[in-house]
C-alpha positions as CSV (number, residue, x, y, z in Angstrom):
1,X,0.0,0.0,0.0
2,X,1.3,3.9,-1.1
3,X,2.2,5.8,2.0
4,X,-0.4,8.0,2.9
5,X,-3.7,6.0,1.2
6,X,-6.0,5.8,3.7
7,X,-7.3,1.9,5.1
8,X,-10.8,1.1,4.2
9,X,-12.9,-1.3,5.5
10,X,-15.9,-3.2,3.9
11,X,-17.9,-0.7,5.3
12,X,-15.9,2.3,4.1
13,X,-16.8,0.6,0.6
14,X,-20.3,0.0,0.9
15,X,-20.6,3.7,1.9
16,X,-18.4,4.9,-1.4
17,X,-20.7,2.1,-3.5
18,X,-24.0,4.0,-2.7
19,X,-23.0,7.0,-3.0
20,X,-21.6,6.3,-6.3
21,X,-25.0,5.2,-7.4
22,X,-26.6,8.1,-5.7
23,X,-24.7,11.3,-4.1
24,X,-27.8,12.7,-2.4
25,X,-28.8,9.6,-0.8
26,X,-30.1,11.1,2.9
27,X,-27.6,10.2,5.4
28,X,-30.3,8.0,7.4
29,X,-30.8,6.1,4.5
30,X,-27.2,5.4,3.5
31,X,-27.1,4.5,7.2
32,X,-29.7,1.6,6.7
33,X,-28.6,0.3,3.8
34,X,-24.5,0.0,5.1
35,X,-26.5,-1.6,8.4
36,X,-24.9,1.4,10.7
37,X,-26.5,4.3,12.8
38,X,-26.6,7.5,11.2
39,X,-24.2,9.5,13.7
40,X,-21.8,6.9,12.9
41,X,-22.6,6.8,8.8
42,X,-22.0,11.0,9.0
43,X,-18.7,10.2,10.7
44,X,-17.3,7.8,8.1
45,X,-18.6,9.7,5.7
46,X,-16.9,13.7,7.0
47,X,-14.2,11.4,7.2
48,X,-13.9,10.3,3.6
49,X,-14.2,13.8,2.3
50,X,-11.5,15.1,4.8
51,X,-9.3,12.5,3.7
52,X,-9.9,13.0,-0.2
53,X,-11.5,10.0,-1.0
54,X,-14.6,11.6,-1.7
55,X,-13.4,14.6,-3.6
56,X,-16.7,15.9,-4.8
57,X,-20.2,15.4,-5.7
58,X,-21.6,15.7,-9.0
59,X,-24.6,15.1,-11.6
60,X,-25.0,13.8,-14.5
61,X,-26.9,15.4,-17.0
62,X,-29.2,14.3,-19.4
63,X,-28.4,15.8,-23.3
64,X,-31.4,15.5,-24.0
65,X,-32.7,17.7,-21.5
66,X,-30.1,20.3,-22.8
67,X,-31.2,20.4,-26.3
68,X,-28.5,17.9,-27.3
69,X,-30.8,15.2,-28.5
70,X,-29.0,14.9,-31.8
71,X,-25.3,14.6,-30.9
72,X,-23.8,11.2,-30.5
73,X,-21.2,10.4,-27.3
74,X,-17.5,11.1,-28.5
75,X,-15.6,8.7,-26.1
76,X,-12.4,9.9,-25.4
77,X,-9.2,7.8,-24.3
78,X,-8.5,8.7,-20.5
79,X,-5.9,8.1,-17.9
80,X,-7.3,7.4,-14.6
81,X,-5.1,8.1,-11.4
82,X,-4.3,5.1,-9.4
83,X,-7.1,6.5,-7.2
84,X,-9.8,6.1,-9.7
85,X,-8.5,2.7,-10.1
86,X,-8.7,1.4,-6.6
87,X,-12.1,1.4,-6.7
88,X,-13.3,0.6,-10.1
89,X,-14.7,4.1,-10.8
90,X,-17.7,3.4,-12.2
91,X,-18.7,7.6,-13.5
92,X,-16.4,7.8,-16.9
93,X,-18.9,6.4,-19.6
94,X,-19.1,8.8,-22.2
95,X,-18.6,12.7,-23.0
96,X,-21.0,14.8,-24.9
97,X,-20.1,17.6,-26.6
């Protein structure tokens, strides 16, 4: 393991797993579903941000909701960091211009 990357545990992951799928899940509800409290789910997950594995939150948005109905996805070669790797970063699937 790199110096300076941060342990996680199975629960740590389970966290970063649903809030992959959803980022605005409320913190009672990401609390159920990784089976702890929510004081202890808010912990975990102010500690994940402070550490910089959750860097930010985002959306995704929907072309066609932005009058780009007509353009096709361009996909574009990328180089994750080893980061991005670690967990299987599920967010890169296509860019649209």
């Amino acid at each position: 393991m790199q110096k300076g990357t941060p342990v996680l545990d199975k629960t740590d992951k389970a966290i970063l797993k649903q809030l992959q799928t959803n980022s605005r899940i409320p913190n009672s509800e990401l609390a159920n579903k990784v089976k702890l409290s929510a004081s202890a789910c808010l912990k975990r997950v102010s500690r994940l941000r402070r550490e910089g594995t959750i860097k930010r939150f985002a959306a995704v948005i929907s072309p066609v909701d932005i009058g780009l109905s007509g353009v096709l996805p361009r996909y574009r070669r990328i180089r994750l960091s080893a980061e991005d790797c670690r967990f299987g970063y599920l967010g890169i699937q296509g860019f649209y211009y």
